[in-house]
C-alpha positions in Angstrom: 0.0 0.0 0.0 1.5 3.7 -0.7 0.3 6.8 0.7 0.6 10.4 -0.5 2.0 12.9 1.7 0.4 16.4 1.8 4.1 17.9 0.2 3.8 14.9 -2.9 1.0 17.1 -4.0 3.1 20.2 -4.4 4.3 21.1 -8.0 8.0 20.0 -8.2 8.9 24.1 -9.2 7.0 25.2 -6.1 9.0 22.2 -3.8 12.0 23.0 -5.4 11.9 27.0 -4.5 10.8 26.0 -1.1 14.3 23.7 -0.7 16.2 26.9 -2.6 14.7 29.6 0.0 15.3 26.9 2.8 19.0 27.1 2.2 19.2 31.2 2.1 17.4 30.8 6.4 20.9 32.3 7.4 20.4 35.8 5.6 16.8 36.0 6.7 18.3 35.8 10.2 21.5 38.1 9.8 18.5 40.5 8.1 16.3 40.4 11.2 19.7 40.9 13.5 20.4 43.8 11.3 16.7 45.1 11.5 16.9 44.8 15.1 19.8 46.9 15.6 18.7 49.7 13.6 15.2 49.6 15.6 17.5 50.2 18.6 19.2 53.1 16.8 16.0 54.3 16.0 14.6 53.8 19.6 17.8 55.7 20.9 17.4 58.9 19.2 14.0 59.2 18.1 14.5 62.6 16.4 16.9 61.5 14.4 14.7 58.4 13.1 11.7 60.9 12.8 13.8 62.9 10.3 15.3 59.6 8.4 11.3 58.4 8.1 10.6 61.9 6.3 13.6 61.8 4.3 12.4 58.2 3.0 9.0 59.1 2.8 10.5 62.8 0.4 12.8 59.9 -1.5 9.5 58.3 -2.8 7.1 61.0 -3.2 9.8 62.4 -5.9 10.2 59.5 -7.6 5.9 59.6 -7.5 6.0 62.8 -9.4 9.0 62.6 -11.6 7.0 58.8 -12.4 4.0 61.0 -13.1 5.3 64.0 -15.0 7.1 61.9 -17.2 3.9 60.1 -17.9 2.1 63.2 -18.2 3.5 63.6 -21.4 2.4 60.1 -23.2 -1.3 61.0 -22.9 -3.2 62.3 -25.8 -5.5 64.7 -24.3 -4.8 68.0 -22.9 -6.9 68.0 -20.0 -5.4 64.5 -19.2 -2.1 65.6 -19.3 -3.1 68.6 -17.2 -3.9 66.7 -14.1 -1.6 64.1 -14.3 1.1 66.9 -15.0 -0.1 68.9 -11.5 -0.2 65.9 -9.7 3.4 64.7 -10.5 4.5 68.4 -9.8 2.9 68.7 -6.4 4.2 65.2 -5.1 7.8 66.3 -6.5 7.5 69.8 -4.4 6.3 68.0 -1.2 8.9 65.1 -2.0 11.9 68.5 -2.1 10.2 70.0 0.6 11.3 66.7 2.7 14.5 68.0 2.4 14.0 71.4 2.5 12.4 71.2 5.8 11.8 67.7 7.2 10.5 69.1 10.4 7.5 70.7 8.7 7.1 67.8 7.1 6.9 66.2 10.2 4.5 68.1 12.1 2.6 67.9 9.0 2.4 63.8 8.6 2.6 63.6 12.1 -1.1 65.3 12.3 -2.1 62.8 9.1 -1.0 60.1 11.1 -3.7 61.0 14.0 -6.2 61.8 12.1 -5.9 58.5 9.8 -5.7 56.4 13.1 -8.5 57.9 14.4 -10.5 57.3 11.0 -9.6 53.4 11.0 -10.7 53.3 14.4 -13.9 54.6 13.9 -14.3 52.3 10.8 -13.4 49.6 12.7 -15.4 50.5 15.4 -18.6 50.7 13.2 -17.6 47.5 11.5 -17.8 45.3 14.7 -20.7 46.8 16.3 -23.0 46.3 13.1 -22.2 43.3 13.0 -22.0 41.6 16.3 -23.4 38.0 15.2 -20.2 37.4 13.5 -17.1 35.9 15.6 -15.3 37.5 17.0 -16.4 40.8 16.9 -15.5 42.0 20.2 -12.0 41.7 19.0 -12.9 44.1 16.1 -14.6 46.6 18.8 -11.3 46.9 20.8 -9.1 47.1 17.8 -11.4 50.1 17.2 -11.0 51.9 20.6 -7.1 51.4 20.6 -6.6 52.6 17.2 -8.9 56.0 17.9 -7.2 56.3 21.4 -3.9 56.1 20.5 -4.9 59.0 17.6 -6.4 61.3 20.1 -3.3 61.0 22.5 -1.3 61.6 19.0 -3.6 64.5 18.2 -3.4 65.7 21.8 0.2 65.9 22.0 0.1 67.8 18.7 2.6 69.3 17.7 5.0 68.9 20.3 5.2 65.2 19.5 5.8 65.2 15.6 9.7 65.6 16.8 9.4 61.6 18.0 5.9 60.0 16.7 7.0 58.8 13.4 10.6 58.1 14.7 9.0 55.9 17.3 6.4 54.2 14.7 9.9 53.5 12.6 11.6 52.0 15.8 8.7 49.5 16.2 8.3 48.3 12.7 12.1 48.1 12.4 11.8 45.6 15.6 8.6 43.8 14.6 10.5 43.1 11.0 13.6 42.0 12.5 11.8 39.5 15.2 9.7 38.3 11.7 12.8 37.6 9.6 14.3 35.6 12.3 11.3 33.8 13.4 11.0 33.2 9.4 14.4 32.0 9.4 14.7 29.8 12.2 11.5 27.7 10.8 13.3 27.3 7.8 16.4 25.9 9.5 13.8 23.4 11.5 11.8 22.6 8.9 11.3 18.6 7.5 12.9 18.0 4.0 10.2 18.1 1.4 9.4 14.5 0.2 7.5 13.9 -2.9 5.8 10.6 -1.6 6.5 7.7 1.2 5.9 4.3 0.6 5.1 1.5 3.0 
């Protein structure tokens, strides 16, 4: 008698980049070692990882609208070409003025940041209450009063705290990606070799 395993049923290409990824697990862990110190920097001098974040966030808002500008000029009609031409410009002037001022920048994206937490919040608020037969929508309720908390205690300390908000919101995800990439890693390292079928 001879049994199929749940991995005989994977395509050979899919098994086979499985058993390629599975022998890369040391990177994914030197990455989330790497990820963790930088979320350390970050969480050391928040200030300085608030400015990097609007620096990044300048870096691809003028690629946007150099991206958009140059596509501005493929469309056929002039009140296409219009819009698509203003957008690209105004992303590349908030993308320079980054650099030109990152703390305005700051205090600016710091106050989007409240106000889109508070948004989801409420959205997620309203999504759990109208529909409490479904499971676990308690969860969804809570998830709703933390977001639009923490967006009100943003919003409250506003503008005092855009010198260290998105620094600190950088710090975590830095931290949160490195734990992920070696968590990712390490089950890589422990996982069984793919087999495409066992006999008995």
């Amino acid at each position: 008698m001879t049994t199929m395993t749940l991995n005989s049923d994977m395509p050979d290409d899919f098994k086979k980049a499985i058993s390629e990824t599975r022998t890369k697990w040391g990177w994914f862990v030197v990455l989330g070692i790497l990820l963790l110190i930088f979320g350390g920097i970050a969480f050391g001098n928040l200030f300085v990882a608030t400015i990097a974040s609007v620096y990044v966030i300048g870096i691809l808002m003028l690629i946007g609208g150099i991206v958009e500008i140059i596509h501005s000029f493929g469309v056929k009609t002039w009140g296409s070409f219009f819009w698509w031409f203003l957008s690209g410009l105004l992303y590349a002037v908030a993308g320079f003025l980054a650099f030109y001022n990152p703390l305005l920048v700051s205090v600016v994206l710091t106050f989007l940041l409240a106000v889109s937490l508070i948004a989801a919040g409420v959205l997620r608020l309203w999504v759990g209450l109208s529909d409490r037969t479904a499971p676990g929508w308690g969860w969804v309720v809570a998830a709703g009063v933390v977001t639009i908390l923490a967006g009100l205690i943003i919003a409250f300390r506003w503008p005092v705290n855009s010198l260290w908000v998105l620094g600190l919101f950088l710090a975590i995800d830095l931290i949160f990606q490195g734990w992920s990439n070696i968590a990712f890693g390490l089950a890589l390292r422990n996982a069984p070799p793919l087999e495409s079928k066992s006999a008995v």
